[in-house]
N, C-alpha and C positions, 0 to 999 in steps of 0.2 A: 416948424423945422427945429425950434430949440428944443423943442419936447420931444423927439423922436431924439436929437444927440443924448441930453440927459439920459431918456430913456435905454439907447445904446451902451453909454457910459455905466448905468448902473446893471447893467446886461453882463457886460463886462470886469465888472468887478465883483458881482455876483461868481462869473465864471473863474474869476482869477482866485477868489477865495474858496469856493471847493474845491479847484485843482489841488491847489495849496494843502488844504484839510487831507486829500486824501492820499497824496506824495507823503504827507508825516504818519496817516495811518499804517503806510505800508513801512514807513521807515520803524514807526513803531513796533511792528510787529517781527519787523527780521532783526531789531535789537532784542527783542524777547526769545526769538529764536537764537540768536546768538549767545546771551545770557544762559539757555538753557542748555546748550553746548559745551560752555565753558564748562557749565558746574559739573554737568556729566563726565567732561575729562578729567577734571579735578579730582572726582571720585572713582574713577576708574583709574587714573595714573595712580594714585595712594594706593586702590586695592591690587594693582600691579606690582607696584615696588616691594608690598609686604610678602609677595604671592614671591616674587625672584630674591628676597631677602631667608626665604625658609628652602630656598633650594641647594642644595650639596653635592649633586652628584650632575655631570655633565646630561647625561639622558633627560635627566627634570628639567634641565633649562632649554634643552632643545624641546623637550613636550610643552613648556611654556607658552614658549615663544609660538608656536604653532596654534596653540589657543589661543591665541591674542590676534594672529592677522585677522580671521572671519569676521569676528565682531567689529574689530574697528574698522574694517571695510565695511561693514552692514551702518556702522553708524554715521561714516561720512556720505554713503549713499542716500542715504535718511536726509539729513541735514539738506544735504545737495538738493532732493527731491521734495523737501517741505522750504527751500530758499525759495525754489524755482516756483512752487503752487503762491508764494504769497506776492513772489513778485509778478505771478499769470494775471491773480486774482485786481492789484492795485493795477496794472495793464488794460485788463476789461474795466473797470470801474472807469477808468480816463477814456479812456476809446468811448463809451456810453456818455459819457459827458462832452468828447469832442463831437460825438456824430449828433446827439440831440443842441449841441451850438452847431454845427454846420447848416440843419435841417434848419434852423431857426434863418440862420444866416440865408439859404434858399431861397426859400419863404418872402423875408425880406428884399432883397434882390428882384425875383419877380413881383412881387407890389410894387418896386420902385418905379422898373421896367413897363408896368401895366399905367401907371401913375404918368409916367412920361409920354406914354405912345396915346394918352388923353388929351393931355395936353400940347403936343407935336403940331409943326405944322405938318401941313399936305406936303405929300412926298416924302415923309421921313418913314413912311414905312419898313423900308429897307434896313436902313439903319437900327429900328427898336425890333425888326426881325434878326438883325445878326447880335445883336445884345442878346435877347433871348436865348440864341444857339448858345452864345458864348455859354450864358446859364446854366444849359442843359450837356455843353459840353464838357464843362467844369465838373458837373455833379457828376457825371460819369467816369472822368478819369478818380474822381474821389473813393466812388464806388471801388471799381476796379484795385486802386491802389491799396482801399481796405481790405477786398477779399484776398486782396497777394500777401498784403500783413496775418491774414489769418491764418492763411497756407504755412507763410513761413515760422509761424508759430507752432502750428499745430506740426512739423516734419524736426524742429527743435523738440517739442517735446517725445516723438515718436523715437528722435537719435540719445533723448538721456534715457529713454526706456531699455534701448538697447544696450547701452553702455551701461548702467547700471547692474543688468541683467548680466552681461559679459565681465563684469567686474565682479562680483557674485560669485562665478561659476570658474572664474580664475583663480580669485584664493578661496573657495572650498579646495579646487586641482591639488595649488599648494601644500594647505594643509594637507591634505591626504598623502600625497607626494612625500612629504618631509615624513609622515608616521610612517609610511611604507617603508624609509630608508631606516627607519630604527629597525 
């Protein structure tokens, strides 16, 4: 019995430390996204300011400005659209990691369950049968509950496509709107 807790225990902290690892991968990586973000606007606002610094005549700075919405709509779409893949991506990795501890956990669970109904007296049939459902009803509502997680992931990512897309198609409108009034 003390070999099975240890063993748990180190199950356990196995699991707690790649959670761990892989919550700072993804944090790592949407700092690198963010980093790259910055510098972009850093570079983009300077070649902004230079660009509205040589203009003189009202017509140039409303032709400006009208160059300027698309792109920076396309770059927060971007951003928004590589936030959302790195945090799909650290999502799946943990899901993979809870479902193969669950599957473990299972597993476990019915050997206990198998281990007890051996050693049971007469008459406990009943009892390490309704253990078992519990089992089986457990892993079910798990099932279940991940394929509604998938759903609802997959109809988020279905709703940024659109939105994105409609965001796109809003300020191209714009701009084109604003040249047509010149």
């Amino acid at each position: 019995m003390q070999e099975q807790f240890a063993a748990l225990q180190k199950a356990n902290i196995d699991l707690f430390f790649g959670v761990a690892s892989r919550m700072v991968e993804g944090v790592e990586r949407l700092a690198q996204l963010n980093m790259q973000a910055l510098r972009a606007t850093l570079d983009n606002t300077f070649r902004q300011a230079c660009q509205a610094l040589s203009v003189t005549e009202p017509q140039e700075w409303l032709a400006l400005q009208d160059s300027l919405a698309a792109p920076t709509t396309e770059r927060v779409q971007t951003w928004t659209w590589q936030m959302f893949e790195i945090i799909a991506a650290t999502q799946a990795d943990l899901l993979r990691s809870a479902h193969a501890q669950w599957d473990a956990s299972v597993r476990q669970a019915r050997t206990q369950v198998q281990d007890l109904a051996k050693s049971a007296p007469a008459g406990s049939e009943a009892a390490v049968a309704a253990l078992d459902e519990v089992i089986t009803t457990t892993n079910a509502l798990y099932e279940t509950l991940q394929k509604t997680g998938e759903q609802a992931f997959e109809v988020t990512r279905s709703n940024l496509e659109v939105a994105a897309a409609a965001a796109t198609k809003s300020a191209r409108r714009a701009g084109e709107s604003q040249a047509a009034k010149r």
